[in-house]
BALUM-200140 format. One line per field, with one value per residue (C-alpha): residue number from 1; residue in one letter; x, y, z. Coordinates in nm, 2 decimals, always signed. Example, Ala and Ser with C-alpha at 12.3 -4.5 7.8 and 13.67 -1.06 7.14 Angstrom:
BEGIN
num: [1	2]
residu: [A	S]
u: [+1.23	+1.37]
v: [-0.45	-0.11]
w: [+0.78	+0.71]
This chain:
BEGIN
num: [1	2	3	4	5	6	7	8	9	10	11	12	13	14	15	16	17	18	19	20	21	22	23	24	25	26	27	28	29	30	31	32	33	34	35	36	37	38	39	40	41	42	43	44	45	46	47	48	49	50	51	52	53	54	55	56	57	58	59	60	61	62	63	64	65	66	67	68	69	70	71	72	73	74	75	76	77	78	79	80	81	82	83	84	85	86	87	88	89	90	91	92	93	94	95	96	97	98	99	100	101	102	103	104	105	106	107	108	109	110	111	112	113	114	115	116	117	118	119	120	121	122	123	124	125	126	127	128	129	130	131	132	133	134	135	136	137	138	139	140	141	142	143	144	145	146	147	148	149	150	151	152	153	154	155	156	157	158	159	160	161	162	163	164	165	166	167	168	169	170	171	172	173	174	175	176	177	178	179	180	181	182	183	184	185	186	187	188	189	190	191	192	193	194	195	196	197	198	199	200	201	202	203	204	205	206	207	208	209	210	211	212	213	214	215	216	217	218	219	220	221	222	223	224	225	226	227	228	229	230	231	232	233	234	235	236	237	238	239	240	241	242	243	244	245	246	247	248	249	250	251	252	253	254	255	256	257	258	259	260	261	262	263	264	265	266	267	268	269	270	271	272	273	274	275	276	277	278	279	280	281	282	283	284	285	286	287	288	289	290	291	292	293	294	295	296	297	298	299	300	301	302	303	304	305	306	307	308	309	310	311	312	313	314	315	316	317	318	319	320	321	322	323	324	325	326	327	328	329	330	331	332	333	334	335	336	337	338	339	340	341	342	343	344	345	346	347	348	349	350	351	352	353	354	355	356	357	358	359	360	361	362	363	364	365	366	367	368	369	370	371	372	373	374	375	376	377	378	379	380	381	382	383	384	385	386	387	388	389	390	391	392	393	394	395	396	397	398	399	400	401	402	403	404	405	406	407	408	409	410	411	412	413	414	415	416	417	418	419	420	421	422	423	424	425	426	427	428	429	430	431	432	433	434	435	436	437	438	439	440	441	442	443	444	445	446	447	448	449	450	451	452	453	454	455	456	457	458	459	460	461	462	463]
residu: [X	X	X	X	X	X	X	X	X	X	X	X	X	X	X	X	X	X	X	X	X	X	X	X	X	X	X	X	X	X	X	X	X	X	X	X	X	X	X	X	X	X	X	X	X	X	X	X	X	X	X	X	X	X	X	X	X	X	X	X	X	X	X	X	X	X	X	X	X	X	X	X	X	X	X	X	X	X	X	X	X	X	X	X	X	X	X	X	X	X	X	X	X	X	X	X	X	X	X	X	X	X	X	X	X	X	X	X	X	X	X	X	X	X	X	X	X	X	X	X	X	X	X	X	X	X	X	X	X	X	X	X	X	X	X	X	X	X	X	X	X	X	X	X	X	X	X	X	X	X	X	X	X	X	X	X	X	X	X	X	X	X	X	X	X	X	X	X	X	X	X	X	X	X	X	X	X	X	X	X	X	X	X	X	X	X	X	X	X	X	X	X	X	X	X	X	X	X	X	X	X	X	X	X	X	X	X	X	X	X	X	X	X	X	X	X	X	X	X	X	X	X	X	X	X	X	X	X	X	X	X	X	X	X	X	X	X	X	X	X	X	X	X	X	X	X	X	X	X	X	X	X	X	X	X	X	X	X	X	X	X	X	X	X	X	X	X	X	X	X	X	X	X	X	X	X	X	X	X	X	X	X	X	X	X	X	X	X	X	X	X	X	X	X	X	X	X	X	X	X	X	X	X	X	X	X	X	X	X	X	X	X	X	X	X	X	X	X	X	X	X	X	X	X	X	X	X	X	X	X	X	X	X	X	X	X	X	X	X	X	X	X	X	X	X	X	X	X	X	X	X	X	X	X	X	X	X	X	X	X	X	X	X	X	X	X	X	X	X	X	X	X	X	X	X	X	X	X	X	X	X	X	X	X	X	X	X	X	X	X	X	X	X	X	X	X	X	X	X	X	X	X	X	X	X	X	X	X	X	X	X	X	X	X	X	X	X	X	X	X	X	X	X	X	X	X	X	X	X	X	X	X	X	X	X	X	X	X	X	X	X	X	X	X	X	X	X	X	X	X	X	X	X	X	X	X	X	X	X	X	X	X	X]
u: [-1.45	-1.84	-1.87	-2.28	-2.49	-2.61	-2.31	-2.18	-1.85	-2.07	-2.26	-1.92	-1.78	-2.08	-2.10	-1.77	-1.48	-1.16	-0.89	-0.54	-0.70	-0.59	-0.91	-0.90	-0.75	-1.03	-1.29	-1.22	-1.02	-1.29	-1.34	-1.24	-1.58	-1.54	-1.87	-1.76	-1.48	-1.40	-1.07	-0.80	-0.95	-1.19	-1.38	-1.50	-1.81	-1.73	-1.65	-1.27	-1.10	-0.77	-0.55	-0.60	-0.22	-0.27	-0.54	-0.72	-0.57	-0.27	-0.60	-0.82	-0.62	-0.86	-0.95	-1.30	-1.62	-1.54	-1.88	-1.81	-1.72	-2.02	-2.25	-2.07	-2.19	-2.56	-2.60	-2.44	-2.70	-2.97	-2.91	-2.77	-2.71	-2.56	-2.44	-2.24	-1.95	-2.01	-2.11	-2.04	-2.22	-2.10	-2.15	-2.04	-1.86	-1.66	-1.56	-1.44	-1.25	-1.07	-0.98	-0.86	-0.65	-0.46	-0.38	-0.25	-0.09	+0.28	+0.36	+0.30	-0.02	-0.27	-0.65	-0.77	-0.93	-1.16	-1.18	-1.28	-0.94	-0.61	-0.58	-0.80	-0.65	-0.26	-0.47	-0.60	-0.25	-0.09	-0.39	-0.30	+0.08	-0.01	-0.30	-0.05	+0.25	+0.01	-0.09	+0.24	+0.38	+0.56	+0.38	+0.65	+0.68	+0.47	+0.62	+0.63	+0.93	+0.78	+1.01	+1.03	+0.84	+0.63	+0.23	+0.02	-0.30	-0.46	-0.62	-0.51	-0.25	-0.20	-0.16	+0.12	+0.32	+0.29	+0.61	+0.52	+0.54	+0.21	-0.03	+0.12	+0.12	-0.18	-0.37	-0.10	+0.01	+0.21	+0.06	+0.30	+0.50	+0.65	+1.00	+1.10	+1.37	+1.52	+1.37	+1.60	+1.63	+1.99	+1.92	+1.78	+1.99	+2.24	+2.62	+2.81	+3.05	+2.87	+2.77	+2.40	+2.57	+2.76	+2.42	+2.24	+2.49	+2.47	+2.07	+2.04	+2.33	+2.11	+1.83	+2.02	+2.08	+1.76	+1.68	+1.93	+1.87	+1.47	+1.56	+1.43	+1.19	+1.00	+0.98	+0.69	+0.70	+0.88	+0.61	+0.71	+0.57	+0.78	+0.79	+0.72	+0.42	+0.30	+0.65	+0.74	+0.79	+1.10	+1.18	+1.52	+1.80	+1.97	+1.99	+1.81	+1.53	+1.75	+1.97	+1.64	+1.52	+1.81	+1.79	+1.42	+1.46	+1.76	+1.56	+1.27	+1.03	+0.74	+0.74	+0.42	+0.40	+0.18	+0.10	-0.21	-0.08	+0.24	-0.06	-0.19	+0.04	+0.20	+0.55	+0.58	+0.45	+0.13	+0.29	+0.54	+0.66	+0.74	+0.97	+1.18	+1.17	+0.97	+0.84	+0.62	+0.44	+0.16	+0.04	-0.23	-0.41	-0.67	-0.69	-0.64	-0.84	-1.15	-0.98	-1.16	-1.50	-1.58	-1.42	-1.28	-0.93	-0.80	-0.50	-0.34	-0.19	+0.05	-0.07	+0.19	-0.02	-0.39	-0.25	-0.18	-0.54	-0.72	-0.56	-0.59	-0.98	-1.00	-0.88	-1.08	-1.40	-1.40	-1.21	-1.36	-1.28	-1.43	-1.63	-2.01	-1.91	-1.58	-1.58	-1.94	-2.12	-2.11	-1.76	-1.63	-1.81	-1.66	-1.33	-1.31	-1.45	-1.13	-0.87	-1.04	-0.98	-0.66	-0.61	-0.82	-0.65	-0.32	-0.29	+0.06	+0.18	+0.04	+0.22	+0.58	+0.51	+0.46	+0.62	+0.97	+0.83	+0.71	+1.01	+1.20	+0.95	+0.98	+1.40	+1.42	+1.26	+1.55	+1.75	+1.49	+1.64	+1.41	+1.43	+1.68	+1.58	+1.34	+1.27	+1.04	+0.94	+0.67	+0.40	+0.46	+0.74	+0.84	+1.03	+1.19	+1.17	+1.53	+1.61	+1.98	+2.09	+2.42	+2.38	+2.02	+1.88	+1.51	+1.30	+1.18	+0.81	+0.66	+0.79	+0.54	+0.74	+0.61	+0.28	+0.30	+0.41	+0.12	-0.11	+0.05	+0.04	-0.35	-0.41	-0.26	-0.49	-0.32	-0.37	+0.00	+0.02	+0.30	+0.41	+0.65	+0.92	+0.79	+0.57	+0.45	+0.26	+0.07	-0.19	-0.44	-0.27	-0.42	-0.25	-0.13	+0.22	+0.03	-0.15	+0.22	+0.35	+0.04	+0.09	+0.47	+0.40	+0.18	+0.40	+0.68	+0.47	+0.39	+0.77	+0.85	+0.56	+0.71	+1.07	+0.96	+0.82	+1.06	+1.30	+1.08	+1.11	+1.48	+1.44	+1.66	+1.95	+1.79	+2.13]
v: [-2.64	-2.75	-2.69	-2.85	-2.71	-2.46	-2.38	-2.00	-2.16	-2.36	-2.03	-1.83	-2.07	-2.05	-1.67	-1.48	-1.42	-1.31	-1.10	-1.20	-1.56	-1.86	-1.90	-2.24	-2.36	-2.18	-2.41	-2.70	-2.51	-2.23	-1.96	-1.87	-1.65	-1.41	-1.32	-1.02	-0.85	-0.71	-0.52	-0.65	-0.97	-1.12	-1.42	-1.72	-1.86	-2.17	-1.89	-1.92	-1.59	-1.46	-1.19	-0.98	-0.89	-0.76	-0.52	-0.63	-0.54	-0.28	-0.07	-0.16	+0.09	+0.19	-0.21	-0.37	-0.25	+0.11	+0.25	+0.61	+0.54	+0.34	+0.61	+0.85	+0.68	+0.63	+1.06	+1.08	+0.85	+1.01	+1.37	+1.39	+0.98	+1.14	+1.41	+1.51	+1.76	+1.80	+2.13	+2.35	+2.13	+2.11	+1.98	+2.02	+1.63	+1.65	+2.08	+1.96	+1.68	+1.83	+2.13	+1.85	+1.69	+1.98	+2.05	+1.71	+1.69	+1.76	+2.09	+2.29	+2.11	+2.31	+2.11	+1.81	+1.53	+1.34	+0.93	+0.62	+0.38	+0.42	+0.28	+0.53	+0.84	+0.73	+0.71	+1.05	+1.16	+1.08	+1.25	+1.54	+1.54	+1.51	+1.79	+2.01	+1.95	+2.08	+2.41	+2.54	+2.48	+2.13	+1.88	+1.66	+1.57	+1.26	+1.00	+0.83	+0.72	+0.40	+0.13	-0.25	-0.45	-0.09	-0.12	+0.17	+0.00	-0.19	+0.00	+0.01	+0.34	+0.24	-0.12	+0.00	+0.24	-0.11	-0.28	-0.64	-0.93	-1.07	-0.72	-0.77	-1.09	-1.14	-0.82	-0.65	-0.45	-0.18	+0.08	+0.32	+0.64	+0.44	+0.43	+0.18	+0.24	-0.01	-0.17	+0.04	-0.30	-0.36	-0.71	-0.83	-0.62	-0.52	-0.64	-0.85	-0.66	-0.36	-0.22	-0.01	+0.35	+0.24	+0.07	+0.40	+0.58	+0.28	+0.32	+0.66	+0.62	+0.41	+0.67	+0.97	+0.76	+0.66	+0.97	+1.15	+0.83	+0.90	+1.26	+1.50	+1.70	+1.42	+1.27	+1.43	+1.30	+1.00	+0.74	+0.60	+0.41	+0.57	+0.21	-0.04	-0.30	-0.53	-0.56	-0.71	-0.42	-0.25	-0.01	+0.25	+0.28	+0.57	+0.89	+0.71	+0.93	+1.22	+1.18	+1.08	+1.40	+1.58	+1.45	+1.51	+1.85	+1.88	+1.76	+1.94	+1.60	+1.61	+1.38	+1.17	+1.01	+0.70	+0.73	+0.48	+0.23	+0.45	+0.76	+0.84	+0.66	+0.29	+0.41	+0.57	+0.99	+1.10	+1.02	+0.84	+1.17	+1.30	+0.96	+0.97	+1.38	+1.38	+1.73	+1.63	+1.77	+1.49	+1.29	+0.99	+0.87	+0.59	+0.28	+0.42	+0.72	+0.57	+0.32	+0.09	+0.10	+0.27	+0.33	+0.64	+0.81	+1.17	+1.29	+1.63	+1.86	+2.17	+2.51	+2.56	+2.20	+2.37	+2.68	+2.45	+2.28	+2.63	+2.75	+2.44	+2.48	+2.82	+2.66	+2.39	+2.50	+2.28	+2.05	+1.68	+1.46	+1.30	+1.02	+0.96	+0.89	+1.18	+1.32	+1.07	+1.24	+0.94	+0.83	+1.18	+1.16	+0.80	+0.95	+1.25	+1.07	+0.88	+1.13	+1.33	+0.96	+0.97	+1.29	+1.27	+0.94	+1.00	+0.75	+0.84	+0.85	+0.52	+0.39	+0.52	+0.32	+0.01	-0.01	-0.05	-0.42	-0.49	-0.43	-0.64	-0.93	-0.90	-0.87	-1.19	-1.36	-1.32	-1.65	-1.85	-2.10	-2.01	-1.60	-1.50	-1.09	-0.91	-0.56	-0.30	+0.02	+0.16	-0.11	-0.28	-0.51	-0.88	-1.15	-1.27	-1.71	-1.80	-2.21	-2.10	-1.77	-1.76	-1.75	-1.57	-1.85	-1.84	-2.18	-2.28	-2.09	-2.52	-2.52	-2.31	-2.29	-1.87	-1.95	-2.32	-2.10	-1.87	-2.10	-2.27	-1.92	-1.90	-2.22	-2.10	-1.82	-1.51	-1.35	-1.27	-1.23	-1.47	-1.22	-1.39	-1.50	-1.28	-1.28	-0.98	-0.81	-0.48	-0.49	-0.29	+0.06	+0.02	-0.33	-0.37	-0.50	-0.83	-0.88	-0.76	-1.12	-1.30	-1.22	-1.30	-1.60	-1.76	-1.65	-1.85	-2.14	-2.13	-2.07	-2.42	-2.59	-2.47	-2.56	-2.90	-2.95	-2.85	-3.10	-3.35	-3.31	-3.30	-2.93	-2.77	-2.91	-3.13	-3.02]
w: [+0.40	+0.39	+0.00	+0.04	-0.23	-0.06	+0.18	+0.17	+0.04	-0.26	-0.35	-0.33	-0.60	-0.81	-0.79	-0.70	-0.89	-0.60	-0.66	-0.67	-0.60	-0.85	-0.99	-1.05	-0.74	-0.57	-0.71	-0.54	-0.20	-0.19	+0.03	+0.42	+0.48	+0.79	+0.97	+1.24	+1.34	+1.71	+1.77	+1.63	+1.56	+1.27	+1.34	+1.02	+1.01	+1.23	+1.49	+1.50	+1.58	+1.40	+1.47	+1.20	+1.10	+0.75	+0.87	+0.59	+0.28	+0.50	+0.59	+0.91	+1.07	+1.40	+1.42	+1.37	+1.54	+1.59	+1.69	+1.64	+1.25	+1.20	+1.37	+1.14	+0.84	+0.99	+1.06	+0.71	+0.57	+0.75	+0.64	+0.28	+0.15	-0.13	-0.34	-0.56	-0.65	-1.06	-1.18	-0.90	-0.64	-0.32	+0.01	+0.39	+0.45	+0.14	+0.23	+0.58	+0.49	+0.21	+0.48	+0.73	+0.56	+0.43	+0.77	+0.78	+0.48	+0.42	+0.34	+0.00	-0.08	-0.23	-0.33	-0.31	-0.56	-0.40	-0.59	-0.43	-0.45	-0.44	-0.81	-0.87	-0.71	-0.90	-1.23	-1.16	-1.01	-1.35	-1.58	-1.38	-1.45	-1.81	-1.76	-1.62	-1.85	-2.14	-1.94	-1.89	-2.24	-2.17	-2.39	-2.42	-2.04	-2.01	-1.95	-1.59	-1.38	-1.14	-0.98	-0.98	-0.77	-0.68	-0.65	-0.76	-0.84	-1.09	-1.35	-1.69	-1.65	-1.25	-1.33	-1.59	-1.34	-1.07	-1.12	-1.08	-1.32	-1.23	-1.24	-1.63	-1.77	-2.06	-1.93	-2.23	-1.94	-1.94	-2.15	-2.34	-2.15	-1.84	-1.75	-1.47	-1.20	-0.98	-0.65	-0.33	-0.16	-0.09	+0.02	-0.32	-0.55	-0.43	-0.57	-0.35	-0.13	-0.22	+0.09	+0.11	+0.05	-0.27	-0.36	-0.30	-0.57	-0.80	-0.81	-0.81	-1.08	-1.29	-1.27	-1.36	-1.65	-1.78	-1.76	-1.97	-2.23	-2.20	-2.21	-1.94	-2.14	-2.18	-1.86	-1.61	-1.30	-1.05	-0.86	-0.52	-0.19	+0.09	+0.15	-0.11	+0.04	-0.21	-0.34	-0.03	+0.23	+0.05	+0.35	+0.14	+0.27	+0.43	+0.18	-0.08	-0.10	-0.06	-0.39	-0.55	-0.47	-0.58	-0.92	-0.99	-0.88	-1.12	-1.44	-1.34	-1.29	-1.00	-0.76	-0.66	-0.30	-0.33	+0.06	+0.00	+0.31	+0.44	+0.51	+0.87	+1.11	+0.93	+0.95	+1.28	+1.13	+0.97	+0.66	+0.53	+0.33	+0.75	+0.79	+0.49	+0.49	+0.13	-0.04	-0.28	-0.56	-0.55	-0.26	-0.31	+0.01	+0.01	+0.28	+0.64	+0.53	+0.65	+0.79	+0.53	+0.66	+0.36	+0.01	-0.04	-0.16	-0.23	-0.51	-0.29	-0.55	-0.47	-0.58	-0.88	-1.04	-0.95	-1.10	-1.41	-1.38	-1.38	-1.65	-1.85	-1.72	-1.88	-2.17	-2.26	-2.06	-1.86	-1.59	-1.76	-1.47	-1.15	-1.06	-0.97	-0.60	-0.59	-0.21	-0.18	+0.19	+0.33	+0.25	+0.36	+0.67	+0.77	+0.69	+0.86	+1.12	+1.11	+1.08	+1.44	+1.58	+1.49	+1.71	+1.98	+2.06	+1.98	+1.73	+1.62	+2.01	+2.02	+1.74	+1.87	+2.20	+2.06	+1.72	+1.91	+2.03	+1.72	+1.54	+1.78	+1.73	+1.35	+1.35	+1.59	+1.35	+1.10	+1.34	+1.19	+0.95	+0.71	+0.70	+0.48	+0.61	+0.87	+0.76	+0.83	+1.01	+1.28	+1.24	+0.92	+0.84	+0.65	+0.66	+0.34	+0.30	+0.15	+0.14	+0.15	+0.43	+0.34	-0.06	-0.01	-0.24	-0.27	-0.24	-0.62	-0.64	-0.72	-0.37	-0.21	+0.11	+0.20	+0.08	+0.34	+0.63	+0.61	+0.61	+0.89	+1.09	+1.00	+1.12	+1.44	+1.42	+1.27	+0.95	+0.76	+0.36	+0.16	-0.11	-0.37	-0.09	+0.20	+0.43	+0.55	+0.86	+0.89	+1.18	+1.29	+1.45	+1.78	+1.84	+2.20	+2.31	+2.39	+2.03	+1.91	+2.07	+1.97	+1.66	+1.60	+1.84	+1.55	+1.31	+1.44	+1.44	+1.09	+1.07	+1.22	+1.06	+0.71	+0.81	+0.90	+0.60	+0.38	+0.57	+0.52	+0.14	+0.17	+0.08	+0.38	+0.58	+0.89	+1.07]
């Protein structure tokens, strides 16, 4: 990388500190700095293209360049550039979004909470679980249910309910009044010659358990991903969701949907709620919103928690939350903008037609030497780096062998995240069957660039 004084990547290093980056590493490797974006594709600064198969962060959802987004945003900017919704305020973007996506929504939701990320809008979810447990009498029911290796943001109360080592070490993370429940991969946890039914019981088991020890009237609510992401692209098995369900409604505990990258088409539905056939009480939506052309997120409340809120409202006077830029004109504009995308193109129908090659790209990758497991859903998926398949052994993390391989598939011009020991895929949802095998063709490159490596160092069987 040209690291000049007066390079992009030197001023980058003098300048920028990068999220989820080692910070010291990054001093000396410094930055890959994209210039444009067309399609699925992103292009650096020397001009090289990439197939873009994170979509970003899980987000770029309509692909790069969509004029009708950006226009969107410029009327927006034009008319009102902003406003706000304190104090009775109001203003037309922010009215018809709210209305649109409660037509979208799953059923039984009621209002919406406007924020600006998805940390945000599961920090807000959980103030509102609390808010509401005091309205109707039931101070004690605060605490939150969230599972291993789940990601639900990154502020201090989100960052707590995240169930990953790393979002906690030395930030004295978590915070009080979180419960955690096991990861619902039967892969990774499960018991051997337990097969995935028996580990649904087991699971489900274990909750019933920590909740009777916790004790129900103090628990308020259960956090889940219809599919985990960050933790690796945990996809439940059959009925999980189902028991889970059971037992919430038997202890009288809300459940919150964190739909921030399963929302508006990733697994195949409109939500990920549709796919696993979740009613929630809560639902958080963020990232494909807007498709990530601009920041914005919502918290979508059923009418018994609003009920709670006015009451509480009458109460204290007042309802003493939101942000500077909640349900911000221009953001709401970009984003409903989005969601009439979504329709008029049939994004959904689109999805269904080509998710079925995708998914057979991603499981053919599991006769790799190196991939332990391929797993995933509609258009989002990952392939777990073991050093042993048959014991399910993962490579020592000094190893680096997930992290090697997608690096090797970058260099062969696709974008894929290395997540502990998986690497994962979530492209843009207008990817064509073509850009499908693009993509997994440059995976499997990385693959065999990794796997020669690891031979090399005597890491892997050369037979």
């Amino acid at each position: 990388m040209n690291h000049l004084p007066n390079s992009t990547a030197a001023r980058d290093i003098a300048t920028l500190i990068h999220p989820y980056t080692n910070l010291d590493r990054h001093m000396t490797a410094g930055p890959l700095v994209m210039t444009r974006g067309e399609g699925v594709y992103v292009f650096d600064d020397s001009g090289k293209r990439y197939l873009e198969g994170m979509a970003g962060l899980w987000s770029v959802s309509l692909g790069f360049g969509e004029q009708r987004l950006v226009d969107a945003a410029t009327r927006q900017m034009q008319a009102l550039p902003y406003s706000q919704l304190f104090g009775h305020r109001s203003h037309e973007p922010a009215i018809e979004l709210a209305e649109k996506l409660l037509a979208m929504a799953p059923a039984g939701l009621d209002k919406v909470l406007f924020a600006n990320s998805g940390s945000e809008a599961n920090d807000q979810a959980a103030k509102l679980v609390w808010y509401y447990h005091n309205a109707i009498g039931k101070p004690r029911k605060k605490k939150i249910i969230a599972r291993t290796r789940g990601y639900h943001g990154v502020t201090v109360y989100s960052g707590s309910l995240t169930g990953l080592p790393a979002n906690h070490a030395d930030f004295d993370l978590p915070v009080g009044g979180v419960l955690r429940a096991d990861c619902p991969s039967h892969y990774l946890f499960g018991q051997p010659g337990e097969g995935e039914a028996a580990f649904v019981d087991r699971i489900v088991g274990n909750l019933e358990q920590l909740i009777l020890r916790e004790d129900p009237e103090t628990i308020g609510a259960f956090i889940a991903e219809p599919v985990q992401g960050s933790g690796g692209v945990i996809v439940p098995p059959k009925g999980y969701f189902e028991k889970v369900q059971a037992l919430l409604r038997r202890y009288d505990i809300l459940f919150i949907a964190d739909e921030v990258i399963c929302g508006f088409g990733r697994t195949g539905q409109m939500f990920g709620c549709e796919t696993f056939d979740i009613r929630p009480d809560i639902v958080t939506v963020a990232k494909q919103l807007s498709s990530s052309y601009i920041p914005i997120s919502a918290t979508l409340v059923s009418r018994p928690i609003f009920e709670g809120m006015l009451e509480e409202s009458r109460k204290q006077g007042v309802f003493a939350h939101g942000f500077t830029y909640s349900g911000h004109p221009v953001a709401a504009a970009v984003a409903l903008e989005t969601l009439k995308i979504y329709e008029e193109r049939d994004t959904i129908g689109h999805v269904q037609r080509v998710m079925p090659h995708f998914q057979s790209r991603l499981h053919a990758l599991a006769e790799h030497p190196l991939v332990g497991e391929a797993r995933g859903i509609g258009l989002i998926g990952a392939i777990e780096i073991v050093q042993d398949k048959r014991t399910r052994k993962s490579f020592a993390a000094a190893d680096g062998i997930p992290a090697m391989a997608a690096a090797a598939t970058l260099r062969h011009g696709v974008i894929a995240r290395a997540i502990r020991d998986a690497i994962a895929f979530c492209p843009p949802l207008i990817i064509s069957e073509a850009e499908i095998d693009e993509l997994f063709d440059g995976v499997r490159h990385g693959l065999d660039e990794a796997l020669a490596h690891a031979r090399a160092k005597g890491l892997v069987s050369t037979s």
